[in-house]
PyMOL commands that place a pseudoatom at each C-alpha (Angstrom):
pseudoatom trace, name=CA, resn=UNK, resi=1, chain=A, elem=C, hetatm=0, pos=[0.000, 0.000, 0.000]
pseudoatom trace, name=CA, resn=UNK, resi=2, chain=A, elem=C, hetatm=0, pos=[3.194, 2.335, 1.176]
pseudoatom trace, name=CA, resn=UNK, resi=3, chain=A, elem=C, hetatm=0, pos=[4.452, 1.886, -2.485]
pseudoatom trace, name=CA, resn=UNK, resi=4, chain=A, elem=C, hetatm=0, pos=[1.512, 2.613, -3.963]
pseudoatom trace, name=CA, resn=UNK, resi=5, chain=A, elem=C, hetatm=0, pos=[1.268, 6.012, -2.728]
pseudoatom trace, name=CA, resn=UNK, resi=6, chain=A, elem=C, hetatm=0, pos=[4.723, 6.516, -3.134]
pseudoatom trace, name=CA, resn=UNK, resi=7, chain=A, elem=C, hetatm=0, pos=[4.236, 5.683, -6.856]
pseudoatom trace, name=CA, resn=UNK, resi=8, chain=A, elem=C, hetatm=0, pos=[1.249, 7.873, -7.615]
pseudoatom trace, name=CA, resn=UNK, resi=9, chain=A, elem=C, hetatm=0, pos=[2.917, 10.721, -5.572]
pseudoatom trace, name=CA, resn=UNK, resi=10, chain=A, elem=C, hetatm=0, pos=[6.380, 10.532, -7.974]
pseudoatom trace, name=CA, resn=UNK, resi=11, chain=A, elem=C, hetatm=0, pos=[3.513, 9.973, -10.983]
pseudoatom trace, name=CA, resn=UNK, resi=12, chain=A, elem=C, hetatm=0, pos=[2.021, 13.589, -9.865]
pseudoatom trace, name=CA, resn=UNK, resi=13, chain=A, elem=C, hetatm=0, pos=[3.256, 16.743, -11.421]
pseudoatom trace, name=CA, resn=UNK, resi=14, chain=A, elem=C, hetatm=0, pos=[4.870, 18.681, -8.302]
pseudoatom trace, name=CA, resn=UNK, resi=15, chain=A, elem=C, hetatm=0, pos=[2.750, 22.303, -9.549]
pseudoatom trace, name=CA, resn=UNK, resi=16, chain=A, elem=C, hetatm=0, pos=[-0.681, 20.827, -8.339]
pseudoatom trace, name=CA, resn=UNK, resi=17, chain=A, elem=C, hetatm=0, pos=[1.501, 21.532, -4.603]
pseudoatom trace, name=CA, resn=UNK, resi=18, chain=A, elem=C, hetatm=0, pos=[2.147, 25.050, -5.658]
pseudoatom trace, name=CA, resn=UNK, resi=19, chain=A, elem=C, hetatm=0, pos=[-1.425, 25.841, -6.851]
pseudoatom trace, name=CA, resn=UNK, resi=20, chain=A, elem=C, hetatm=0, pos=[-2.102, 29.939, -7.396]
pseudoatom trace, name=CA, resn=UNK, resi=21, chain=A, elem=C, hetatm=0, pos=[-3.939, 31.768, -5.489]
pseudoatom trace, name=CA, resn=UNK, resi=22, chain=A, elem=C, hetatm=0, pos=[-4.493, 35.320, -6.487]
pseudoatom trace, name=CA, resn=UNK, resi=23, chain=A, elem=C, hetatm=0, pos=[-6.734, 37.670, -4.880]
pseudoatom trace, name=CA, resn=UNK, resi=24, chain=A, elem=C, hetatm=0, pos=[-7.761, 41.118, -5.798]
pseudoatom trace, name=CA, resn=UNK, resi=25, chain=A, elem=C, hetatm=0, pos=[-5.332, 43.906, -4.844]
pseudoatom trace, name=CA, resn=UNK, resi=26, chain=A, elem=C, hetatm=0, pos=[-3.175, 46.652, -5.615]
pseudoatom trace, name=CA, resn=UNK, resi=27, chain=A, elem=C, hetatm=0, pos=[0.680, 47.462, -5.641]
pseudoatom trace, name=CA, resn=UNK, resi=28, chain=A, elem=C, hetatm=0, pos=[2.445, 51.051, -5.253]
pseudoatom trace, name=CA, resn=UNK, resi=29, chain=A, elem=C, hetatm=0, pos=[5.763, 51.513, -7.238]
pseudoatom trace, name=CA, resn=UNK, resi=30, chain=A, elem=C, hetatm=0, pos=[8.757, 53.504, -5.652]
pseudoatom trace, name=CA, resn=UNK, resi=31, chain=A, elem=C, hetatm=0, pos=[7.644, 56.319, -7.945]
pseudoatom trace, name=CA, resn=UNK, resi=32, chain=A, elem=C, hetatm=0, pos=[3.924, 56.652, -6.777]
pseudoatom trace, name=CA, resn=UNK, resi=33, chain=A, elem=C, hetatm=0, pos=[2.635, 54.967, -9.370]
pseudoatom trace, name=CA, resn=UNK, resi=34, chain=A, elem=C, hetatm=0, pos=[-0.848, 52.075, -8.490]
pseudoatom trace, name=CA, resn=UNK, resi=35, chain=A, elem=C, hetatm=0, pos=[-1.386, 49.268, -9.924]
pseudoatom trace, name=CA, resn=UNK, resi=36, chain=A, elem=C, hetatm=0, pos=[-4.717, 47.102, -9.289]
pseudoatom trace, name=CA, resn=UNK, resi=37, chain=A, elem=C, hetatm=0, pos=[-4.346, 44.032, -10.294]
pseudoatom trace, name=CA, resn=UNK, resi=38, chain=A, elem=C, hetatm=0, pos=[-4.276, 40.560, -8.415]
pseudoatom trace, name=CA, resn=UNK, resi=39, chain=A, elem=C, hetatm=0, pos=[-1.808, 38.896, -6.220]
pseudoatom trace, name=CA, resn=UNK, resi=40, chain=A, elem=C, hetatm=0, pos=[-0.644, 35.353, -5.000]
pseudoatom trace, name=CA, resn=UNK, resi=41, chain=A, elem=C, hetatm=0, pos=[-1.473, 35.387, -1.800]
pseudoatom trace, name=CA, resn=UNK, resi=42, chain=A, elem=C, hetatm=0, pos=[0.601, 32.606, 0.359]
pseudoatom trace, name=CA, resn=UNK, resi=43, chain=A, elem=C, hetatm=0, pos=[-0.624, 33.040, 3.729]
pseudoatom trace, name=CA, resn=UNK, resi=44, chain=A, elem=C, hetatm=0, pos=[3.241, 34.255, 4.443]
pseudoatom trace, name=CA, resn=UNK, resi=45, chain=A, elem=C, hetatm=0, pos=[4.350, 33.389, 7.933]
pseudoatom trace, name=CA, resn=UNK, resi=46, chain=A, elem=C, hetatm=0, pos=[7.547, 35.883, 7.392]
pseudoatom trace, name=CA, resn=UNK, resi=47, chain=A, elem=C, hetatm=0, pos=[7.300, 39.422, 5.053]
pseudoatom trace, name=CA, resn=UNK, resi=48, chain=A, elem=C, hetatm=0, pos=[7.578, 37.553, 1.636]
pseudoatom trace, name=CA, resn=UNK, resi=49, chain=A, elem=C, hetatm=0, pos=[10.757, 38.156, -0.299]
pseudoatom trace, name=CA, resn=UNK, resi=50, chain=A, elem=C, hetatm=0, pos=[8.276, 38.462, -3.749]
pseudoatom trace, name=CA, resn=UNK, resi=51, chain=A, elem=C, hetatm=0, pos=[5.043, 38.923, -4.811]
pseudoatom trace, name=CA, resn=UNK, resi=52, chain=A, elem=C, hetatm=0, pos=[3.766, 37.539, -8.012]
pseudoatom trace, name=CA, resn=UNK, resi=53, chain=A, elem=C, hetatm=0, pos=[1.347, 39.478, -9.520]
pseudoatom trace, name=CA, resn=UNK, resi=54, chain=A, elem=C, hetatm=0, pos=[-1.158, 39.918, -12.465]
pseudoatom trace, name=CA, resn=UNK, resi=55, chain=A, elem=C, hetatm=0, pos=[-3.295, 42.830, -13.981]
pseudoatom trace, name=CA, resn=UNK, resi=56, chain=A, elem=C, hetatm=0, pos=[-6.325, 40.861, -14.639]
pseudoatom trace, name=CA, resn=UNK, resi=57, chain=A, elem=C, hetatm=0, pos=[-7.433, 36.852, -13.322]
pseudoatom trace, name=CA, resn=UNK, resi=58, chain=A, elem=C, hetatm=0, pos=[-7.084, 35.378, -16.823]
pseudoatom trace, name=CA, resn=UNK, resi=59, chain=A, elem=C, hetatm=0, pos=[-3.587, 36.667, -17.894]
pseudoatom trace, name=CA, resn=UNK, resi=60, chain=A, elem=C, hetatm=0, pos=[-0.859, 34.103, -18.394]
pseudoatom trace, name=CA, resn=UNK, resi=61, chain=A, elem=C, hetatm=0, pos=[2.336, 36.639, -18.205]
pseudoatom trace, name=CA, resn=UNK, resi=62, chain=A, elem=C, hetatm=0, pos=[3.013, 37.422, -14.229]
pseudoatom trace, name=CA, resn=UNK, resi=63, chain=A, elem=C, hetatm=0, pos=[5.070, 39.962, -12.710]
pseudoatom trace, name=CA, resn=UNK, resi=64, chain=A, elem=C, hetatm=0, pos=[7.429, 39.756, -10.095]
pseudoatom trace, name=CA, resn=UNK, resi=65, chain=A, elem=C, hetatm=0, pos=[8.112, 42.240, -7.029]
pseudoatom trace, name=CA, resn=UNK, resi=66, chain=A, elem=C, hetatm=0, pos=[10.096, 42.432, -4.375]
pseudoatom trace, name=CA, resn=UNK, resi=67, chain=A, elem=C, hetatm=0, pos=[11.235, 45.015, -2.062]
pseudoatom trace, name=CA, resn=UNK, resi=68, chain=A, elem=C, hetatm=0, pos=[12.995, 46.825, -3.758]
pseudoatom trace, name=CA, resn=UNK, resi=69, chain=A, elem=C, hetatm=0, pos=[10.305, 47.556, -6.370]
pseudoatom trace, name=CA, resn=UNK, resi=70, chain=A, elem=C, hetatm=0, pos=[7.600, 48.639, -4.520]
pseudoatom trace, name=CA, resn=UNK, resi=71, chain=A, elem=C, hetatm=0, pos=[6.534, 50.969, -1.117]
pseudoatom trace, name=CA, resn=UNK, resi=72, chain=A, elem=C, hetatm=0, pos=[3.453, 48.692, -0.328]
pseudoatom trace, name=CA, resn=UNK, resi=73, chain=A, elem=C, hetatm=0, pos=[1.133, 46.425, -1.467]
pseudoatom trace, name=CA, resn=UNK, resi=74, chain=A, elem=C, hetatm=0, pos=[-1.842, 44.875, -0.141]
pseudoatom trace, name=CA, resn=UNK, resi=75, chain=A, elem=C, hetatm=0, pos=[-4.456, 41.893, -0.529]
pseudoatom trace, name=CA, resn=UNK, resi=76, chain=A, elem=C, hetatm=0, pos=[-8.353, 43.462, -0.610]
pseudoatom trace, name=CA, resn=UNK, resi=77, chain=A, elem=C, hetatm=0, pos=[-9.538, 42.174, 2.786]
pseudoatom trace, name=CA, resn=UNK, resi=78, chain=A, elem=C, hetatm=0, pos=[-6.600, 40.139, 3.937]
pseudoatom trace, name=CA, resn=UNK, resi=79, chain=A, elem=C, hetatm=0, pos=[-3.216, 41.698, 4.627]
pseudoatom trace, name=CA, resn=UNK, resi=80, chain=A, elem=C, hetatm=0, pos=[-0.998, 44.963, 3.987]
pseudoatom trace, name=CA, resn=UNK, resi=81, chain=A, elem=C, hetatm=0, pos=[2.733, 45.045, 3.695]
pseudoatom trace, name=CA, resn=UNK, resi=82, chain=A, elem=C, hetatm=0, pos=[4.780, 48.479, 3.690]
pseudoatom trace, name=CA, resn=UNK, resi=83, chain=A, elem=C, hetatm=0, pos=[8.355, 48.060, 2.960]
pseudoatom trace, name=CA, resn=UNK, resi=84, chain=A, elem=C, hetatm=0, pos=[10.502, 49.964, 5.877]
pseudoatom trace, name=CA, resn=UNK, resi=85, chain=A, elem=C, hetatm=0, pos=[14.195, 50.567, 5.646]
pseudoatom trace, name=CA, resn=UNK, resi=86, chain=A, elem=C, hetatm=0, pos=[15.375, 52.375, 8.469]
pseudoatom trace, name=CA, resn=UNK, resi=87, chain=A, elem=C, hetatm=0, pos=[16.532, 51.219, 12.028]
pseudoatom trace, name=CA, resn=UNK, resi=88, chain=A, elem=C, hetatm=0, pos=[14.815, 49.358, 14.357]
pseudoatom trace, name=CA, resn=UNK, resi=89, chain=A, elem=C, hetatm=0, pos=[14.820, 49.621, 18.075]
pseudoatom trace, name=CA, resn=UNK, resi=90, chain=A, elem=C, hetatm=0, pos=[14.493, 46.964, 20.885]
pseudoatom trace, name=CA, resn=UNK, resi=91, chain=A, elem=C, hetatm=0, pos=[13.676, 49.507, 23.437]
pseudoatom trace, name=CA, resn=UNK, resi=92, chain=A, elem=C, hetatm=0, pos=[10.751, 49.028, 25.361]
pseudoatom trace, name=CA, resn=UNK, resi=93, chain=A, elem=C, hetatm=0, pos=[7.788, 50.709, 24.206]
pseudoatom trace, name=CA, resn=UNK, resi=94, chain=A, elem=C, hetatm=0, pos=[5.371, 50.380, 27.332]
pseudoatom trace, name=CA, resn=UNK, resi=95, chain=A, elem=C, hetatm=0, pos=[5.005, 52.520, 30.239]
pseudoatom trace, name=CA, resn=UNK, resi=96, chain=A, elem=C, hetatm=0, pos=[6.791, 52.886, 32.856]
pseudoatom trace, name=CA, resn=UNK, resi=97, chain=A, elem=C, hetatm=0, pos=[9.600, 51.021, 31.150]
pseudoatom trace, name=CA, resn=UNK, resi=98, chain=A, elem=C, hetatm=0, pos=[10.038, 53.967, 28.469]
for i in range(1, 98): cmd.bond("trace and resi %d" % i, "trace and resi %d" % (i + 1))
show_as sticks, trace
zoom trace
């Protein structure tokens, strides 16, 4: 039975794991610029090192984001992300530790 499933498993293309999921949403550029479109939304457990993205559901061609590309972006209804560069303290932040 244990080499059965093994077998179908290998038999299995490995991008029915990695499925798409894109939800509505909208990215802004370092210059400003919007775009609404749809991203893959991964349920990230960490900031996600790049977004893939399309301008409508039914495109095939996907863009790519990361960091460096863009100031924010966000998933209608689920989550927003705002890249930050600056420095980060570990001071405490509640009183009357300040």
């Amino acid at each position: 039975m244990k080499l059965f499933l093994v077998a179908l498993l290998a038999a299995l293309p490995v991008s029915i794991f990695a499925q798409s999921n894109f939800h509505q949403g909208y990215v802004i550029k370092n210059n400003g610029d919007t775009v609404k479109g749809y991203i893959d939304y991964r349920e990230w457990e960490q900031s996600p090192k790049s977004i893939h993205f399309k301008i409508n559901k039914e495109d095939k061609s996907i863009f790519q984001f990361n960091p460096q590309d863009i100031m924010k972006f966000q998933i209608t209804g689920l989550e927003t992300y705002i890249t930050y560069s600056g420095l980060i303290s570990k001071n405490a932040t509640r009183f009357p530790y300040l």
